[in-house]
C-alpha positions as CSV (number, residue, x, y, z in Angstrom):
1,X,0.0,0.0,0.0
2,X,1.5,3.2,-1.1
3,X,1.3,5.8,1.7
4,X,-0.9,8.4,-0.7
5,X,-3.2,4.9,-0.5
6,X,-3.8,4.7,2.9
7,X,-6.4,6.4,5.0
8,X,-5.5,9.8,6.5
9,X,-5.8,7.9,10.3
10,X,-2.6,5.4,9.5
11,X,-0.4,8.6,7.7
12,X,-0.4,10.3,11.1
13,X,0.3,7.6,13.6
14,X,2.1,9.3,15.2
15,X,0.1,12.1,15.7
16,X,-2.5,10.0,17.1
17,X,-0.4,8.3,19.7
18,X,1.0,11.9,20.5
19,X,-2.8,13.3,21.4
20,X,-3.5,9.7,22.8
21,X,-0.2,10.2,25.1
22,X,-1.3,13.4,26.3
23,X,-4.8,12.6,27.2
24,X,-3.8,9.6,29.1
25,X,-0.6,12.0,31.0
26,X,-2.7,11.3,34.5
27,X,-3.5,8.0,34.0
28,X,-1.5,5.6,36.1
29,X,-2.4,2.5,34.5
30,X,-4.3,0.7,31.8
31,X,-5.7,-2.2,31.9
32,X,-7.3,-4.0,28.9
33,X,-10.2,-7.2,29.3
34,X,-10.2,-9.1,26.5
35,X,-11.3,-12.6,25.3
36,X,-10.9,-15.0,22.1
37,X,-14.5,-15.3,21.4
38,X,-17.8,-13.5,22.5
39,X,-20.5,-15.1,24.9
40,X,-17.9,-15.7,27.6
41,X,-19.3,-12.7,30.0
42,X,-16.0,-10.2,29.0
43,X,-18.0,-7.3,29.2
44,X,-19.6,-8.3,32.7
45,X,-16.6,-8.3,34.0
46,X,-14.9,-5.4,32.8
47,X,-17.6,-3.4,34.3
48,X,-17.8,-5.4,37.4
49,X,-14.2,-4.9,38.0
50,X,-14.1,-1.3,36.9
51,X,-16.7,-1.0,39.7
52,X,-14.7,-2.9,42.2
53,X,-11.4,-0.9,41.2
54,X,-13.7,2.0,42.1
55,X,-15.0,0.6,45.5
56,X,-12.0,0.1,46.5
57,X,-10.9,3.8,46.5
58,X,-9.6,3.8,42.9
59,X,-10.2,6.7,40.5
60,X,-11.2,4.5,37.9
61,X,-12.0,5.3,33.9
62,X,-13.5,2.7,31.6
63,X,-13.5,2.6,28.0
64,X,-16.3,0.7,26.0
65,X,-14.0,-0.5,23.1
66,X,-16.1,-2.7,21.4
67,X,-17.1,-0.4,18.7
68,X,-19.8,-2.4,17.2
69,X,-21.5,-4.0,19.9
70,X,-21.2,-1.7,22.9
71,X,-23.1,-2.7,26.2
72,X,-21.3,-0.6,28.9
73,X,-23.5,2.3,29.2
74,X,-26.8,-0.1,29.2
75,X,-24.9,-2.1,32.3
76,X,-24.4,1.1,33.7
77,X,-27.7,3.1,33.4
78,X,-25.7,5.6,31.0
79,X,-27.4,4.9,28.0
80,X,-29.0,8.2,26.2
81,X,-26.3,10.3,28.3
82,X,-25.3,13.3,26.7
83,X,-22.1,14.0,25.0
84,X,-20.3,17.0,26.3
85,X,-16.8,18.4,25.7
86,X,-14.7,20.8,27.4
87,X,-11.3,23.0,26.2
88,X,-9.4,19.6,26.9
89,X,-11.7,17.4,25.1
90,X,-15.2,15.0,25.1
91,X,-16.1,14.6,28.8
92,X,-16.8,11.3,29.9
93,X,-20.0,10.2,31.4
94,X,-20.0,9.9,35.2
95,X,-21.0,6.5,36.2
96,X,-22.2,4.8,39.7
97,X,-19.1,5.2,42.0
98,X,-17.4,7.7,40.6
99,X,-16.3,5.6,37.3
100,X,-15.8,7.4,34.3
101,X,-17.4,6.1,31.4
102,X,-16.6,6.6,27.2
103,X,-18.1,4.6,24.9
104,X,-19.2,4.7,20.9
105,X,-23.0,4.0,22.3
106,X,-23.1,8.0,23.3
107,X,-22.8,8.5,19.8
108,X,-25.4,6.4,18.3
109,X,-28.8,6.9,18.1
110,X,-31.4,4.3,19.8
111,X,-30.4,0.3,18.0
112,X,-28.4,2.4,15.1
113,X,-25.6,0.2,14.0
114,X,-22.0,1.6,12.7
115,X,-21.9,1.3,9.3
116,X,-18.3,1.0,8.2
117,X,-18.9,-0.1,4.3
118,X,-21.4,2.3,2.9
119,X,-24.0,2.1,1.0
120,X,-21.9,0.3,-1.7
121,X,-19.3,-1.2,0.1
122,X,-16.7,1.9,-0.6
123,X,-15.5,1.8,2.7
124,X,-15.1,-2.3,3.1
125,X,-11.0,-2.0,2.3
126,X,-10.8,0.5,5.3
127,X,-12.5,-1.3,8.1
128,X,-9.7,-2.5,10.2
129,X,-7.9,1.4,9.8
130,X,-11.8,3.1,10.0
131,X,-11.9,0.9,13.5
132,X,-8.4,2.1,14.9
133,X,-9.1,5.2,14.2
134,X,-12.8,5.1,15.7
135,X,-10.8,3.8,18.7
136,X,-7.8,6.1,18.5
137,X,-10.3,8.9,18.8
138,X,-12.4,7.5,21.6
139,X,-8.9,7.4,23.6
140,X,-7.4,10.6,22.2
141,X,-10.6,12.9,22.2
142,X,-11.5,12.0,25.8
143,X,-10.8,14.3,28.7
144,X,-9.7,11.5,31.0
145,X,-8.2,13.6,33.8
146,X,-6.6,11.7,37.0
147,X,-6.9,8.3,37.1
148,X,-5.5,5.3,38.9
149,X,-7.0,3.0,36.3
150,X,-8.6,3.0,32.9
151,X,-10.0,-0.4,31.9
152,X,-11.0,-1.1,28.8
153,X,-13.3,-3.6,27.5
154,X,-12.2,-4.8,23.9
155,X,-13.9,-6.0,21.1
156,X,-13.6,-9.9,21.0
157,X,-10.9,-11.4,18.2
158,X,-7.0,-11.5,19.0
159,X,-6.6,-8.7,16.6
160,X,-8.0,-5.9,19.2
161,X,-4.9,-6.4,21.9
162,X,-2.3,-5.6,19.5
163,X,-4.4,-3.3,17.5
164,X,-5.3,-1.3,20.8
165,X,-1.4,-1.5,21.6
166,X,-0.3,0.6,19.4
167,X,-1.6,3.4,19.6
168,X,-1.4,3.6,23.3
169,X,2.3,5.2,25.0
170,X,2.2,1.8,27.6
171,X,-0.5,-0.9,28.6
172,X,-0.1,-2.1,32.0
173,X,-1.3,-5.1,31.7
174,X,-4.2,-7.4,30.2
175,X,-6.8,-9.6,31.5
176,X,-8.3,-13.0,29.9
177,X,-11.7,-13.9,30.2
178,X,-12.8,-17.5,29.5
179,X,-15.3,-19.9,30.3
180,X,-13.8,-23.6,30.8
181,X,-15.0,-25.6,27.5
182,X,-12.5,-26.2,25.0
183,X,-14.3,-24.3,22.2
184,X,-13.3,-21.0,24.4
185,X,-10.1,-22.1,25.5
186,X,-8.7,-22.4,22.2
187,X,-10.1,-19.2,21.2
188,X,-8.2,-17.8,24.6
189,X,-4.8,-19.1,24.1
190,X,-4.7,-17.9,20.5
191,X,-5.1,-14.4,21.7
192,X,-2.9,-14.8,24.9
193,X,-0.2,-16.0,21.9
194,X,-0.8,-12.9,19.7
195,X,-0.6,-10.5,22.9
196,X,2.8,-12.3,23.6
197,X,4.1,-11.7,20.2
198,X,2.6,-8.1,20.8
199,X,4.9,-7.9,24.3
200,X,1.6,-6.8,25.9
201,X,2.1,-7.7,29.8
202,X,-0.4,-10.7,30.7
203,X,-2.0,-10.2,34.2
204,X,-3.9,-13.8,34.4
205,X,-6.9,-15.3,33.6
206,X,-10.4,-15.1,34.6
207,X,-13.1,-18.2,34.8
208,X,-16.3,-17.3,34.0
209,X,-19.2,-18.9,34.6
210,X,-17.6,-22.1,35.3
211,X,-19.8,-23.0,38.5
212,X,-22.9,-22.3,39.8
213,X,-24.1,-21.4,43.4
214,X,-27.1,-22.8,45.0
215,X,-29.4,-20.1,46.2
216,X,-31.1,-22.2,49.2
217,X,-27.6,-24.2,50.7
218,X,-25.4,-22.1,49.1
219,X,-23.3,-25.5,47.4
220,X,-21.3,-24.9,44.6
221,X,-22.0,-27.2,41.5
222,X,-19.9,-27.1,38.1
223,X,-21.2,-26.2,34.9
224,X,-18.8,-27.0,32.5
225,X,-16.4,-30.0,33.1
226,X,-14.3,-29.4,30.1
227,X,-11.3,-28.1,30.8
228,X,-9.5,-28.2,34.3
229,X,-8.7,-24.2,34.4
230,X,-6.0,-24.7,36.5
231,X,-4.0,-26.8,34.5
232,X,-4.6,-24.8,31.4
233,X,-3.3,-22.1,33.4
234,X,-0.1,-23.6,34.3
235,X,0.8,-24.1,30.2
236,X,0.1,-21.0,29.4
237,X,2.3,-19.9,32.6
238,X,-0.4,-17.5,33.8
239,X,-2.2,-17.5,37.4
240,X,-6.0,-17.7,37.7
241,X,-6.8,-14.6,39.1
242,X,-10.9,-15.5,39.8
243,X,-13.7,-17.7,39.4
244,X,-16.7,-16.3,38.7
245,X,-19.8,-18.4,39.3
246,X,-23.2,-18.0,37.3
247,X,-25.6,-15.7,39.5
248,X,-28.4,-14.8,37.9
249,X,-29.1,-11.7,39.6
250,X,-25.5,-10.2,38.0
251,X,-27.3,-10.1,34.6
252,X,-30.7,-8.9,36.2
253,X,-28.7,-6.2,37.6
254,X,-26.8,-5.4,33.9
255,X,-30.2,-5.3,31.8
256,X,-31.6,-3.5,34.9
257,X,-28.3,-0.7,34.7
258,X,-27.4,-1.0,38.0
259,X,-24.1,-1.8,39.3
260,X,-24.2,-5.5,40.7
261,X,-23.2,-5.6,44.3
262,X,-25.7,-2.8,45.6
263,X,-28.4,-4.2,46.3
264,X,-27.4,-6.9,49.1
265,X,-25.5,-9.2,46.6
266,X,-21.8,-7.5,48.5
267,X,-21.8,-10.8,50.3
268,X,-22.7,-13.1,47.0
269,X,-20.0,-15.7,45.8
270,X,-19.6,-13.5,42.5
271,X,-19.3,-10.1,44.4
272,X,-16.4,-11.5,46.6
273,X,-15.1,-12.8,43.2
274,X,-14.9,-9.6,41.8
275,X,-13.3,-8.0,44.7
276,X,-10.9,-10.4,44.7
277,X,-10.1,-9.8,40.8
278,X,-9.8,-6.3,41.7
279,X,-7.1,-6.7,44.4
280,X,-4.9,-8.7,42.2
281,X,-5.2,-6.1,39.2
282,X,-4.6,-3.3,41.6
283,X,-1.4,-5.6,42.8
284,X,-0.1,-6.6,39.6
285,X,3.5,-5.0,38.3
286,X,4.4,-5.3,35.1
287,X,7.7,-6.9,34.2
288,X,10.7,-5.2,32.4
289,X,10.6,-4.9,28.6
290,X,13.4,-7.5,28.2
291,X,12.0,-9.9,30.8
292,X,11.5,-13.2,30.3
293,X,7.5,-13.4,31.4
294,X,6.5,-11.4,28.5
């Protein structure tokens, strides 16, 4: 491709990573959720963990980067919230607990889906550069301010770790969510490989879904028996950082938009999960650029 070929996005890279850089100057840490496939609960838990980031006396940011499909702002009651800007930029949404919410859904109107093509496909060559720059602008447009963390919830696909790698100045770290079938694993461990080629710093992974809690006696019973998640986690060298049982009253509280642990769930097996996830996030320092975990 001949640089007077590509779109205007790619000929100023670094541009872009120069705004994103500056936007991002208070912000002590990213932290990216990603997954191999969708249906695995990623989104859940990026919220959830934003929200226990934030409980636990973080100044916390998260970023909806699942351009086509975005759910944060329904999870979080923040759907139809208005788009403002300031001198330094687009101003976030204000979520429950003081987390700081961006996401493409502000920008759409009602069920409107992005149309990347066209209406005759002009635009079909550009997709991949038309979504990094969607995303570059998300990151670089928004007034972040001080943060301890930004998390951001990725698109599923092993393309979106490396893609959202470069245009940020660091990523601390990234988070796998899977549920324990082989179907999902294998979808997993291709992206974990890609974000090791990518040098992206892998915190650990998180089970989803895996079990099940009994409302009445409280036993927990399996729902997958697939894969043993702890031994997949020892090849791929990566701890287990949570496992998330199946509650239904998490995904009552996400259609209902309100954050999941408010309404005397704190003491739930998932709630406790999530704080736990949260403390080993918060805990988690990234290894040098030459090191040998990467």
């Amino acid at each position: 491709m001949t640089p007077a070929a590509q779109p205007h996005a790619l000929r100023e890279l670094p541009v872009v990573r120069a705004r994103i850089a500056e936007q991002l100057a208070e912000v002590d840490r990213t932290v990216a959720v990603m997954s191999g496939k969708g249906g695995v609960g990623k989104t859940a838990v990026a919220v959830n963990l934003a929200l226990a980031l934030s409980r636990h006396g973080g100044r916390v940011g998260l970023l909806d980067a699942d351009l086509n499909s975005p759910t944060v702002a329904r999870m979080l009651g923040l759907r139809g919230a208005p788009v403002r800007a300031s001198g330094a930029g687009l101003r976030p949404a204000s979520g429950p607990h003081g987390v700081v919410v961006q996401s493409m859904d502000f920008f759409l109107q009602g069920t409107q889906p992005l149309d990347w093509d066209g209406p005759a496909g002009e635009g079909a060559p550009w997709r991949s550069a038309l979504e990094d720059a969607a995303l570059a602008d998300l990151l670089g447009e928004t007034d972040w301010g001080a943060l301890d963390a930004l998390v951001i919830d990725l698109a599923p696909g092993a393309d979106r770790l490396p893609a959202l790698a470069r245009l940020l100045p660091t990523l601390g770290g990234a988070v796998a969510v899977a549920i324990p079938t082989r179907v999902a694993m294998l979808a997993v461990e291709r992206s974990l490989r890609r974000a090791r080629e990518a040098r992206v710093p892998l915190i650990g992974l998180v089970e989803n879904l895996g079990r099940t809690v009994c409302a009445s006696c409280g036993r927990e019973t399996p729902l997958f028996r697939e894969v043993d998640l702890e031994e997949a986690a020892r090849e791929l060298d990566l701890p287990v950082l949570a496992r998330i049982p199946f509650d239904p009253t998490l995904a009552s509280a996400a259609d209902a938009g309100r954050p999941f642990g408010d309404a005397g769930e704190r003491d739930a097996p998932a709630a406790a999960a999530f704080r736990e996830l949260a403390v080993a996030v918060a805990s988690f320092v990234p290894p040098p650029p030459e090191g040998e975990s990467w």
